[in-house]
Structure formats: C-alpha cells, structure tokens
C-alpha positions as CSV (number, residue, x, y, z in Angstrom):
1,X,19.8,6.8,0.2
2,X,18.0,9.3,-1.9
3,X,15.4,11.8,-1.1
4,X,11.9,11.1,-1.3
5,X,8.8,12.8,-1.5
6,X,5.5,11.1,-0.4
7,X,3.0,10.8,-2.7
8,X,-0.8,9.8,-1.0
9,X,-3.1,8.7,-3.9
10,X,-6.9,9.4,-3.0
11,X,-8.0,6.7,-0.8
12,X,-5.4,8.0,2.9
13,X,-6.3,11.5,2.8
14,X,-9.8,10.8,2.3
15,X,-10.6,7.3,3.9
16,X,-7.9,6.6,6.1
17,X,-5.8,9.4,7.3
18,X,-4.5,6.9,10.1
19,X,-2.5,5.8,7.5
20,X,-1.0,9.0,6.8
21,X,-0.1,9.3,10.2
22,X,1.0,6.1,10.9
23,X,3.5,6.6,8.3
24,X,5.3,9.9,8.7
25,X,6.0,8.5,12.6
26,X,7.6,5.9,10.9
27,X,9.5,7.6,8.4
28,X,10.4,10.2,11.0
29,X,11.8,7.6,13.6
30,X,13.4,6.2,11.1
31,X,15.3,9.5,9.9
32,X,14.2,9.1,6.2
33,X,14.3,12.3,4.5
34,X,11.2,12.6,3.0
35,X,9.0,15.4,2.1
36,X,5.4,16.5,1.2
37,X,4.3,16.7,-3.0
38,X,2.5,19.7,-3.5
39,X,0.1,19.7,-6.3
40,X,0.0,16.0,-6.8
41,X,-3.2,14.5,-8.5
42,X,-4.8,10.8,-8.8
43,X,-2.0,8.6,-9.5
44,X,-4.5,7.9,-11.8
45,X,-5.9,4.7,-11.0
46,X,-3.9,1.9,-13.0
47,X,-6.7,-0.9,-14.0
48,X,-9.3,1.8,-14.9
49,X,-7.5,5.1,-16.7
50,X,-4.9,3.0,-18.7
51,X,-7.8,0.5,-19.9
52,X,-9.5,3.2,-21.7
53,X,-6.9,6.0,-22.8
54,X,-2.9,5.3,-22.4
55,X,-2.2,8.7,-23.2
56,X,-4.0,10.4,-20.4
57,X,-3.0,7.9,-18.4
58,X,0.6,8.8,-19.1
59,X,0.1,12.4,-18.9
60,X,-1.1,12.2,-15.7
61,X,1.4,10.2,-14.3
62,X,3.7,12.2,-15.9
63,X,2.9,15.3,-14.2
64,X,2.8,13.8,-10.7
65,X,6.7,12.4,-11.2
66,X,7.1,15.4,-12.9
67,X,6.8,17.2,-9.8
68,X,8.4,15.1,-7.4
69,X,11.6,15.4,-10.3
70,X,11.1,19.0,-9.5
71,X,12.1,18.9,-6.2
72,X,14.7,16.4,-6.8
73,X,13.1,13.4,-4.9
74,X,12.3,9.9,-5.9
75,X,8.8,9.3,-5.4
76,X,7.4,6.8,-1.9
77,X,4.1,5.2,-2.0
78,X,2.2,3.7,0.0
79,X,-0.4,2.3,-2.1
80,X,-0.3,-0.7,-4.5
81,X,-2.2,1.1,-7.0
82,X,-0.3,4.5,-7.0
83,X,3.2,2.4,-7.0
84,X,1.4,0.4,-10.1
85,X,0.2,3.2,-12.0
86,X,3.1,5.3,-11.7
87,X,6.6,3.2,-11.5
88,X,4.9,1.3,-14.6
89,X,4.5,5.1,-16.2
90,X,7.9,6.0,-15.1
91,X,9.1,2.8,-17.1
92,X,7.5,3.3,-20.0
93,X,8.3,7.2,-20.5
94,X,11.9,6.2,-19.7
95,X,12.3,3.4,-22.4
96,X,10.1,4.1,-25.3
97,X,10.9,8.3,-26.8
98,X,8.1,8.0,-28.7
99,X,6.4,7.9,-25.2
100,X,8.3,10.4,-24.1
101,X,8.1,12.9,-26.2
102,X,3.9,12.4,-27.0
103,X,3.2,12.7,-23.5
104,X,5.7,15.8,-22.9
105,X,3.5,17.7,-26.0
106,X,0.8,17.6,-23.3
107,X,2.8,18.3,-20.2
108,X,4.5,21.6,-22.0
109,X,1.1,22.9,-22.2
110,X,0.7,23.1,-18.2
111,X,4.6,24.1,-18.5
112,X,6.0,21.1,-17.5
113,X,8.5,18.5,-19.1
114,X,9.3,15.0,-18.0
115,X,12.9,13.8,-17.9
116,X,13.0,10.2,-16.3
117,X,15.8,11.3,-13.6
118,X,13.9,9.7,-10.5
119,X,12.6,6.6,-9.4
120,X,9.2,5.2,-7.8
121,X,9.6,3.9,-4.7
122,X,6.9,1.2,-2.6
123,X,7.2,1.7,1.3
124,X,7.9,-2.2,1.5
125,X,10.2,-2.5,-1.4
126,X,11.8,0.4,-0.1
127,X,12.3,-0.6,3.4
128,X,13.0,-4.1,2.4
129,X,15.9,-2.7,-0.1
130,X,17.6,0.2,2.4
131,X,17.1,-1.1,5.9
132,X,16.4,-4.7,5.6
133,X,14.2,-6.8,8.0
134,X,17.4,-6.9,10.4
135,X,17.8,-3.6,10.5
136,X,14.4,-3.5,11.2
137,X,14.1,-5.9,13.9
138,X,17.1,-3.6,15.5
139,X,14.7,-1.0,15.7
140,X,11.8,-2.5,17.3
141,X,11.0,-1.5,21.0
142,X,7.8,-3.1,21.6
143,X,7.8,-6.9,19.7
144,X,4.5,-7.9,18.5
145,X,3.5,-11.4,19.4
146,X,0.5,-11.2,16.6
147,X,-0.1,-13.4,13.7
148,X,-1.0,-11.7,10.7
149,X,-2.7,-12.8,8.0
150,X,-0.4,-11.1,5.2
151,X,-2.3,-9.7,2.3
152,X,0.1,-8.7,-0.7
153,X,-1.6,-7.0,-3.2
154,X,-1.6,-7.7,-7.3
155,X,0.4,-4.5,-8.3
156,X,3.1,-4.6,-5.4
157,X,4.7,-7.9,-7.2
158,X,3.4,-7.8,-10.9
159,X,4.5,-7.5,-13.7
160,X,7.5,-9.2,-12.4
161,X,9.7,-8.7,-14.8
162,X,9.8,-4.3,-14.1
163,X,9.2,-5.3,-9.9
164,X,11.8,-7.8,-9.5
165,X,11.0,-8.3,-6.1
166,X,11.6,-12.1,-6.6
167,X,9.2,-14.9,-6.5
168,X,5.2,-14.1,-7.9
169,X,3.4,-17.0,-6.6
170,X,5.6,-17.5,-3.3
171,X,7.5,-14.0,-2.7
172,X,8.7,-13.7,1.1
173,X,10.1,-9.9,1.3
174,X,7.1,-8.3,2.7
175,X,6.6,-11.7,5.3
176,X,10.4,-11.4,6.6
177,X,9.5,-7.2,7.4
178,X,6.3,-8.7,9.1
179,X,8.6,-10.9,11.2
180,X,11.0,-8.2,11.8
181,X,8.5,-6.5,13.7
182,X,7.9,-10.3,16.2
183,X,4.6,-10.3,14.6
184,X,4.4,-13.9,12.7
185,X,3.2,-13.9,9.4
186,X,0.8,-17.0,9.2
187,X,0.4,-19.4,5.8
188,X,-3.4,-19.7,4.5
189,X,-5.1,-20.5,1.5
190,X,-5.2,-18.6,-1.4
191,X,-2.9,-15.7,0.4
192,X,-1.6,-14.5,-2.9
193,X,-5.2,-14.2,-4.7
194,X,-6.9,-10.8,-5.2
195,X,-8.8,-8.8,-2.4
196,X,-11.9,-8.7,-4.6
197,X,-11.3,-4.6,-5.6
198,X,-9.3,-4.0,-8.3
199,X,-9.7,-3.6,-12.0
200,X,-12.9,-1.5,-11.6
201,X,-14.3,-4.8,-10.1
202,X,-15.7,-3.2,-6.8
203,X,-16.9,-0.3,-8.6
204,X,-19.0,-1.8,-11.4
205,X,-19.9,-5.4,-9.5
206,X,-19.7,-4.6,-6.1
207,X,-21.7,-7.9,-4.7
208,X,-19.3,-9.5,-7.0
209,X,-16.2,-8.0,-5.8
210,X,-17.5,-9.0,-1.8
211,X,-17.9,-12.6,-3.1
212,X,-13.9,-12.5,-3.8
213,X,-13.3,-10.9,-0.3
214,X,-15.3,-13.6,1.3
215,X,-13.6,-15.9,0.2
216,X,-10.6,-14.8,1.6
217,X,-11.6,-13.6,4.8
218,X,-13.0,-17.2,5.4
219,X,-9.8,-18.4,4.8
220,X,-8.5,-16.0,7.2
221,X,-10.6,-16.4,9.5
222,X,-10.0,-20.5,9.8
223,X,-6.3,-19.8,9.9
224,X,-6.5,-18.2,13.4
225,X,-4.9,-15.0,12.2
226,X,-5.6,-12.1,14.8
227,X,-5.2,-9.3,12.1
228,X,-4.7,-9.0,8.5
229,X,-1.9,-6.3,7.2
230,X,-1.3,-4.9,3.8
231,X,0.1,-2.1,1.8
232,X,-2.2,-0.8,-0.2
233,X,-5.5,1.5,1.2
234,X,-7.6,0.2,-1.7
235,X,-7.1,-3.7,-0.5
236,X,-7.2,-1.7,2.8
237,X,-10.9,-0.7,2.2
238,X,-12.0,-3.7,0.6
239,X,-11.0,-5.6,3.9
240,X,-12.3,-3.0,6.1
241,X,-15.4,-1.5,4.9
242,X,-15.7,-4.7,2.7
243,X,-16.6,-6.7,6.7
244,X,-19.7,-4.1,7.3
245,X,-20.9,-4.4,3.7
246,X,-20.7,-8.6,3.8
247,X,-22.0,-7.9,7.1
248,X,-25.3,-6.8,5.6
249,X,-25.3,-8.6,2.2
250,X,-24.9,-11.5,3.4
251,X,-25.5,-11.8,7.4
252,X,-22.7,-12.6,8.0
253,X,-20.0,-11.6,10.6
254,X,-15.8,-11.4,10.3
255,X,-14.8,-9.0,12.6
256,X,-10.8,-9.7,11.8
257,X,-8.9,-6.5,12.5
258,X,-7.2,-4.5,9.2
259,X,-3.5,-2.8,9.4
260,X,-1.9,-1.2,6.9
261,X,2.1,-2.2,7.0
262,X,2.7,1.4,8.4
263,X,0.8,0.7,11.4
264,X,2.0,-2.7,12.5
265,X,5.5,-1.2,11.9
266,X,4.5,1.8,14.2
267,X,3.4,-0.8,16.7
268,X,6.5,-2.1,16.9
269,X,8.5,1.3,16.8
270,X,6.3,2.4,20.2
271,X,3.5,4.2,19.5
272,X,0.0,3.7,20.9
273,X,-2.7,2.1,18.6
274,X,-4.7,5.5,18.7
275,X,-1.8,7.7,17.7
276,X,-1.4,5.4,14.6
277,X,-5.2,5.8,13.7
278,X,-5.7,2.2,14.3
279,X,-9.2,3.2,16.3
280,X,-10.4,5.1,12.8
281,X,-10.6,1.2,11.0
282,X,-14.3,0.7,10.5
283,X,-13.3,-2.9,12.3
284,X,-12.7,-1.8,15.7
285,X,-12.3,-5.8,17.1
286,X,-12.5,-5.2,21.1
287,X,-10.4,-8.1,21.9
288,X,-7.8,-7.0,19.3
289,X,-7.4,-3.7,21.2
290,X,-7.4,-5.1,24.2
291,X,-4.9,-7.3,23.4
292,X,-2.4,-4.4,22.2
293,X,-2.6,-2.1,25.3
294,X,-1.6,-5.1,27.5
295,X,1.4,-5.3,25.0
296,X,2.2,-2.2,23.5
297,X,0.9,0.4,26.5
C-alpha cells in the first residue's frame, strides 16, 4: 500500500472541518500512513477553471501533485471535485508530452517540475481497492442499523473509461462500503442524477441549481431514508446548506440529515457523532441524533 498525503480542496477546511476530522480518525484507526500537503492550493475546481483555460488549469494541478510527488506520496481525496480535477490532470500530463512539457515551462518558473511518478487516490475508491467492504465490515465495532440514502457524485464515476470503477448508471462499490458499515444503502429515484451544484451551476443559477436538489431530496425523502451520505463536500453543501436555502425559497421543509462517507465510517469504527463533527452539519435533525446515541453511545 503506498503512502499518501491528504490533499483537502477548499470546501473542509473552510465549511466543514468535521470532515477533516472525521477522516484522519479513520485513517488513523485504520493505520494508513498518510500525511499532511503543505502548500497545496485549489485543486482548481474541475467544471469551472478547465472550461475557460486548460493551461492554468493544468499548471495548477500540476503543482499540487507536484508536491505530494515531492514527498513521495500518492495523492487521497476526499472530494469528488478535487479527485476530478486532479487524477484527470495527472492523466493527461502522463499521456500526452506535449502536456507535459507546456505545463512544466510554467511550473520551472516557481522551481518546480512534474514527473507523473504518483497516483490520485479517492477515499472510496481507495478503501474499496486496499481494504475491501469485508475487511471493512471486520473492523466495525458499533453496526449502524441506518438506511442511507447514497449520493454518488458526477466526478467520482465519470469519465468511466480513466475511473474504471465499473458500472456508470448502476455502479455498487460505494453501496457495498455503505453496507460494510450495517448501515443499508436504500434504492430511490434518480440516485445517480446530479446534486444540483456542479459545473458553476450553483454559483451562476443558484435558484436553479436548488430546483435540482429538490428534486432529489423529495425523492429521498419518500424513500424513508434516515440520512443521505456522500463523498464529496461540494454535494455535501449543496445537501446541507442547500435544506435552509429551499427552506426559505421555497417554504418548504426537508430536514434529512447529511454525512460525508468519513463520518458514517467513523460511526461505525466507534466514535461519538460530536467527535466526528456530525453536530457542525447545518441539518442538525433531533431525532437523527437521538437515534445515534442510543446506538452508537
């Protein structure tokens, strides 16, 4: 198993530090060697800074595996976006020279050069690939009797052909490490479409963007599921904060409960919803917490 370093994007250390936390007790408990990334920047953000100019795009993604090659690590996300912007990066710069070498004219100017030795790594995919849900399920001290509403994300399984995490439409990886946990991961409608953020969408058309997320939280919602999980702080927010901002758009009132992967896994693992920063969630459903101190305390 190699060494990692963990790489944060924008959106944990500023929004949701829970998740942060959530996930170095789980990394820790699970002995992975993994390390800060000093210096890292924006991943930068896949659907907006590639639209408009590849070659910063790639520069910038550049320097941030640049420095994780530095210290000899492959590169752990935790963030559908980051994992998006930069494995896609680290697949171009590896296959095309032309790439390569254009974008290292910029990087020499900060003194640094890209050399494609590491890889870019999704917590999911790579818990999924080096433990397994078994292995998993092993692990687990508390077993969650929870059904989630699983939210997947656009850039954890596409472009299929670089992920190769199996099926698009009906992929089942991140579900099985859902059940590993004794959580059950709950069919709905429309569980593989888009949380209504990405692509600039939530930025630029923000009522818009809620419509999307309305959508799916009705679904959701008439599915009986007691929380939704992800892996990605940006679908994260758009859940989360998206519930208070359709709460006064449009009157109306969700209250469903949003985990990032890390989290439920931490659950599971033994620690208390507070220490996992579960409490920090704008969504703080009473009956949800309840529930999980007569289970997990």
């Amino acid at each position: 198993m190699s060494k990692l370093s963990l790489f944060l994007g924008c959106i944990v250390p500023n929004r949701y530090p829970g998740i942060e936390k959530a996930t170095q007790l789980c990394l820790d408990k699970l002995d992975i060697d993994c390390s800060d990334l000093p210096g890292a920047s924006c991943c930068p953000a896949p659907g907006v800074f590639r639209s408009f100019d590849k070659p910063t795009w790639l520069a910038l993604a550049g320097r941030n595996i640049v420095l994780s090659e530095e210290l000899g690590c492959d590169v752990l996300t935790i963030c559908n976006g980051c994992y998006g912007s930069l494995t896609d990066a680290n697949h171009e710069l590896k296959e095309n020279v032309a790439l390569k070498k254009s974008t290292n004219v910029h990087l020499g100017k900060i003194g640094k050069k890209y050399e494609g030795t590491v890889d870019v790594r999704h917590i999911v995919e790579f818990l999924y690939d080096e433990f397994g849900p078994e292995k998993i399920k092993e692990m687990v001290v508390k077993p969650l009797d929870l059904k989630v509403a699983l939210h997947y994300g656009c850039h954890l399984v596409k472009p299929s052909k670089e992920r190769q995490l199996g099926s698009v439409e009906q992929p089942t990886f991140f579900d099985e490490l859902i059940e590993a946990t004794g959580a059950k991961s709950i069919d709905y409608p429309d569980k593989m479409a888009c949380c209504g953020a990405g692509g600039g969408v939530r930025s630029a058309l923000l009522e818009r963007s809620l419509e999307m997320t309305k959508h799916k939280l009705s679904r959701i919602r008439d599915a009986g599921a007691d929380c939704i999980v992800n892996a990605c702080p940006f679908c994260h927010l758009q859940f989360d904060s998206g519930q208070a901002e359709i709460r006064e758009k449009f009157a109306l009132e969700y209250n469903i409960p949003v985990l990032h992967y890390s989290q439920l896994l931490g659950l599971a693992l033994g620690f208390p919803p507070v220490e996992l920063g579960i409490d920090l969630n704008i969504i703080t459903n009473k009956e949800f917490f309840e529930k999980l101190r007569g289970r997990i305390e």
